[in-house]
PATIFI-877500 format. One line per 3 residues: their letters; for each residue x, y, z of N, C-alpha, C, O. Coordinates in steps of 0.1 Angstrom, whole numbers, padded with zeros to 4 digits, always signed. Each point is the difference from the previous one (the first is absolute). Example, Ala and Ser with C-alpha at 12.3 -4.5 7.8 and 13.67 -1.06 7.14 Angstrom:
# PATIFI-877500
as) +0132:-0057:+0078:-0009:+0012:+0000:+0009:+0012:+0000:+0010:+0000:+0007; -0014:+0011:-0014:+0009:+0011:+0000:-0008:+0011:+0008:+0005:+0011:+0001
# end
This chain:
# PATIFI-877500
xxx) +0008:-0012:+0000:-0008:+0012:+0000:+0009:+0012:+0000:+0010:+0000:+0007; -0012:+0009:-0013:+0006:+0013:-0003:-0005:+0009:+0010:-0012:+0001:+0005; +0024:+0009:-0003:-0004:+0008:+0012:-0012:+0015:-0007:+0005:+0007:-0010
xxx) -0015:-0004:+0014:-0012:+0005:-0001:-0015:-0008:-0002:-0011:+0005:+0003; +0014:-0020:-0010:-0013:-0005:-0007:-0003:+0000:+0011:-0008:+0009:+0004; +0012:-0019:+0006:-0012:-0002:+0009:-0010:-0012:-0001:+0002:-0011:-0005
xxx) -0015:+0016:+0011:-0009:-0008:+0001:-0010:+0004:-0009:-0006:+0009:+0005; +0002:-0015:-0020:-0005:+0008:-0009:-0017:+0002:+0005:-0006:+0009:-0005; +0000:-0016:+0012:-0016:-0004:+0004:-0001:+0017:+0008:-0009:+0007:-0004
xxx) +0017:-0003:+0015:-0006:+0011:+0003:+0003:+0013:-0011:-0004:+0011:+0004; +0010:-0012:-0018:-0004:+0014:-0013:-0012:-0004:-0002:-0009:+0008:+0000; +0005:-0024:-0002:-0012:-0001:-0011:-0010:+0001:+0004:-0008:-0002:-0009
xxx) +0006:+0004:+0019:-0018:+0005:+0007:+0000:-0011:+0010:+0010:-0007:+0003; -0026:+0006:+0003:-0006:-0008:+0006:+0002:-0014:-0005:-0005:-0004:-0011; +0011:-0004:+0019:-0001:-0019:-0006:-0014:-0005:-0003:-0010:+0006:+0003
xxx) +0010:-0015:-0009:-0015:-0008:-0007:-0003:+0000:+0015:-0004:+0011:+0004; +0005:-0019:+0002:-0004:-0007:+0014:-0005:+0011:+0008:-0009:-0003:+0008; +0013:+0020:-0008:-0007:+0009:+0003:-0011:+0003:-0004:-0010:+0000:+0007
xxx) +0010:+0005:-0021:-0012:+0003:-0009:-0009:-0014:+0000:-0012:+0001:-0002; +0015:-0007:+0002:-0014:-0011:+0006:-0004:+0003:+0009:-0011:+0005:+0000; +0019:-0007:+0011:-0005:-0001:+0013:-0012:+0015:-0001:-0011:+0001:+0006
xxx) +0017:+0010:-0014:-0004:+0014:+0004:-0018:+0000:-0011:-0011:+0004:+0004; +0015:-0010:-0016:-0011:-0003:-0006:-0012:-0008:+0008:-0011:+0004:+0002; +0017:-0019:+0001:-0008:-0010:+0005:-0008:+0010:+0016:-0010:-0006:+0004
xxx) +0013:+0017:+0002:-0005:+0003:+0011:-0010:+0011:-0004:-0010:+0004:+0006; +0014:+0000:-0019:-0010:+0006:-0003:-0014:-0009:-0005:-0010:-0001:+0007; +0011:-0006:-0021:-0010:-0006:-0004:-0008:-0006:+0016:-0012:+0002:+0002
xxx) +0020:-0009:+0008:-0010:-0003:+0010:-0005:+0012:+0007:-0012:-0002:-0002; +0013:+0013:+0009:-0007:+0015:-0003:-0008:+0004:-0007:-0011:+0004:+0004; +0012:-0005:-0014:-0011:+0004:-0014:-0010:-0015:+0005:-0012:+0000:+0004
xxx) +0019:-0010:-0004:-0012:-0009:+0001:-0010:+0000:+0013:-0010:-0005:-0002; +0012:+0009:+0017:-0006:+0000:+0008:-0005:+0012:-0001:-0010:+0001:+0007; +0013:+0010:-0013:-0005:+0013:-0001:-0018:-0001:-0008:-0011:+0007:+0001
xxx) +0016:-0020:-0010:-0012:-0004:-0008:-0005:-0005:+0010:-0006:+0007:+0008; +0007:-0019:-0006:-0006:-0006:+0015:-0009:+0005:+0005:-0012:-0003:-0001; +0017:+0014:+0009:-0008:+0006:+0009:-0011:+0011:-0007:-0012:+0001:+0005
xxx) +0017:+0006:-0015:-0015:+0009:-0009:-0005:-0010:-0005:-0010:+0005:-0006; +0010:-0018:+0004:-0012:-0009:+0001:-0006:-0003:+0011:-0011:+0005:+0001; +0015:-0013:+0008:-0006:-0003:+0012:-0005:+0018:+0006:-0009:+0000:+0008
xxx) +0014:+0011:-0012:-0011:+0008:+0009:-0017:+0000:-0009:-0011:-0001:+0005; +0015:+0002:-0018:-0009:+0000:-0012:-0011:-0006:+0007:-0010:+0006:+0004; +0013:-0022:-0004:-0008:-0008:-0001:-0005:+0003:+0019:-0011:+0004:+0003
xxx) +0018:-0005:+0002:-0006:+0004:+0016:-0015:+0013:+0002:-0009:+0000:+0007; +0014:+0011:-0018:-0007:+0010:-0003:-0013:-0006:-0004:-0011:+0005:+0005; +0010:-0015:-0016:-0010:-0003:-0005:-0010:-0011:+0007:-0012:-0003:-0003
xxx) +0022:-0003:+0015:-0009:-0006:+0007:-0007:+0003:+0008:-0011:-0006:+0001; +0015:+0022:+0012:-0006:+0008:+0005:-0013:+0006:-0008:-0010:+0001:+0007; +0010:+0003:-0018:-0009:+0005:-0010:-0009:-0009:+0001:-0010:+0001:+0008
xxx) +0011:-0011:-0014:-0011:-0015:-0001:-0007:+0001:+0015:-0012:+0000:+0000; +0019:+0001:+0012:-0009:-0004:+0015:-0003:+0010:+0005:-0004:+0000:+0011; +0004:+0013:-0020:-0004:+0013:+0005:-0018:-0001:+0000:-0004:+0009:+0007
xxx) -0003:-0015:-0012:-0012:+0002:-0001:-0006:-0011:+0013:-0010:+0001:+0007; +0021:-0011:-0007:-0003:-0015:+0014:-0003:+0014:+0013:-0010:+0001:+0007; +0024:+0007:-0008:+0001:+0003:+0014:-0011:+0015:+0001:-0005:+0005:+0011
xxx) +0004:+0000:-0024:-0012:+0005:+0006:-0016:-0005:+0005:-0007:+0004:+0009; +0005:-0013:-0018:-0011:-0006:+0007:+0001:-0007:+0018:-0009:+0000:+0009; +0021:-0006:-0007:+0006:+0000:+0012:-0005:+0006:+0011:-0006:-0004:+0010
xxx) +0011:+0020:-0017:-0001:+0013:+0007:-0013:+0000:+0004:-0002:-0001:+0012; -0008:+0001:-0022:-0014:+0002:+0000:-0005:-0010:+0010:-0006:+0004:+0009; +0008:-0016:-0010:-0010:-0009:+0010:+0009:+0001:+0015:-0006:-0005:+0009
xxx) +0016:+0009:-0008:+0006:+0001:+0016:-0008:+0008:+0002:-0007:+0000:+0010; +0007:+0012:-0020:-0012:+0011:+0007:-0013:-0003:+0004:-0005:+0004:+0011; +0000:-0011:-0020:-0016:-0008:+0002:-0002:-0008:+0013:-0007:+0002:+0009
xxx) +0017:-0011:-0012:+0004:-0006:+0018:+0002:+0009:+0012:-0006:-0003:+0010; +0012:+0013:-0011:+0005:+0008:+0012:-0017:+0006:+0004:-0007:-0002:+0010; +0005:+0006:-0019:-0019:+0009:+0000:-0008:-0012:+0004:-0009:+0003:+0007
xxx) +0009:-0014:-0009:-0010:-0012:+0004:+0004:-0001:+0014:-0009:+0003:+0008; +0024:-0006:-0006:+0002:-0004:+0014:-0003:+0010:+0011:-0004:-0002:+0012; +0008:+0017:-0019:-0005:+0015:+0011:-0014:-0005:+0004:-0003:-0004:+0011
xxx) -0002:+0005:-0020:-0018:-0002:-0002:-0007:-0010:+0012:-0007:+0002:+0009; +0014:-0012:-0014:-0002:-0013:+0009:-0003:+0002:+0013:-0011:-0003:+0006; +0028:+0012:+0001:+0001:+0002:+0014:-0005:+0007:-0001:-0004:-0001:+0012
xxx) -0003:+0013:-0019:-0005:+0017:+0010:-0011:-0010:+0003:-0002:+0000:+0012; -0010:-0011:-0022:-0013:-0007:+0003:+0002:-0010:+0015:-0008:+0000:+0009; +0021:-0008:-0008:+0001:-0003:+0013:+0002:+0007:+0011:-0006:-0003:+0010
xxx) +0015:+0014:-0012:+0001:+0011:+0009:-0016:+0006:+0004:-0003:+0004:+0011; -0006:-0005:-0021:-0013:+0005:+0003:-0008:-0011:+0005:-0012:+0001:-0002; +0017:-0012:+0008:-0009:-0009:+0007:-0010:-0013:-0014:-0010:-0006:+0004
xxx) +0014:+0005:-0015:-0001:-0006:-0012:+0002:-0014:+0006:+0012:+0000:+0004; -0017:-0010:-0001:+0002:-0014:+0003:+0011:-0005:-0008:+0011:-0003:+0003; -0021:+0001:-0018:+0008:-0002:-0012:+0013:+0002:+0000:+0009:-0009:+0001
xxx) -0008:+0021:-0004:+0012:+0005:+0000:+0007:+0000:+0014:+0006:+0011:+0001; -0005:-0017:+0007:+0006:+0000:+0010:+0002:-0013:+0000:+0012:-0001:+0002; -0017:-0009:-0002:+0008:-0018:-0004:+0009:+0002:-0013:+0010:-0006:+0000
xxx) -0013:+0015:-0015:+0013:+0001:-0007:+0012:+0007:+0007:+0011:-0004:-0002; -0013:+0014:+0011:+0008:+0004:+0004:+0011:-0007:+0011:+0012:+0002:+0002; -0022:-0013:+0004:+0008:-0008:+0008:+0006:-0012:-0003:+0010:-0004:+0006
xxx) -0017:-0002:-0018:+0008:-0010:-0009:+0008:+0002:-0010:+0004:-0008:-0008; -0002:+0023:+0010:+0017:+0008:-0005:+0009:-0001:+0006:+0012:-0002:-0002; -0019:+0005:+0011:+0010:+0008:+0013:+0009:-0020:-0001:+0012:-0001:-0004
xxx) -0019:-0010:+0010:+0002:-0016:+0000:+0009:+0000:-0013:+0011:-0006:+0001; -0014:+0010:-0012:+0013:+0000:-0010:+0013:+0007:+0003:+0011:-0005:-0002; -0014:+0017:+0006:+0013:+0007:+0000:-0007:+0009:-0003:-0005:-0001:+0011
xxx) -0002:+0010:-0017:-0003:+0012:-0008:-0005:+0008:+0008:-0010:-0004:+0007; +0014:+0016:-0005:-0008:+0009:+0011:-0007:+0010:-0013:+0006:+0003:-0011; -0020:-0001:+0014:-0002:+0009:-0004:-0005:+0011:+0009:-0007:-0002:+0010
xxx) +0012:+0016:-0015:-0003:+0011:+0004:-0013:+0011:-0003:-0002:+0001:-0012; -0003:+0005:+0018:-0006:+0008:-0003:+0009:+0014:-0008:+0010:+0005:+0005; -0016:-0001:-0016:+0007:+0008:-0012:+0001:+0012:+0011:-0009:+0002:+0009
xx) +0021:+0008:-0008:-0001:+0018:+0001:-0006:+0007:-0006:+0007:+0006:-0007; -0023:-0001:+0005:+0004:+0009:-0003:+0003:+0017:-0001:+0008:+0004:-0009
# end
């Protein structure tokens, strides 16, 4: 070897084994980048689809809540009826309340 050549790999740029490595980390980047603006896509579009489930949801918890107020203010008012539903709630677990209002 002659004095200046040297080691010719650091004049000629980056080694293959770099530029792979530097490419190959990108394509996997680009590919989870895709990944995931799919998976939110499709996530989006599943929320959309159960958006009409959860409002009807909405609606009959409300319907329930107004039944069960109802219930109690008639047992609260001395209602027989309504005072055995209210106590074979209560035997479930379920308290109902009389509504505020």
């Amino acid at each position: 070897m002659a004095i200046g050549q040297g080691n010719r790999r650091g004049r000629d740029g980056p080694s293959a084994p770099l530029i792979l490595v530097v490419v190959s980390l990108f394509v996997l980047m680009a590919f989870e980048a895709g990944q995931a603006i799919h998976d939110r896509t499709a996530l989006a579009a599943l929320q959309r689809a159960q958006q009409p489930s959860m409002e009807q949801a909405a609606k009959l918890r409300q319907q329930l809540q107004t039944l069960a107020g109802e219930t109690a203010a008639l047992a609260a008012s001395g209602d027989a009826g309504a005072q055995r539903v209210v106590e074979q709630m209560k035997r479930q677990g379920v308290t109902l309340s009389v509504p505020n209002k």
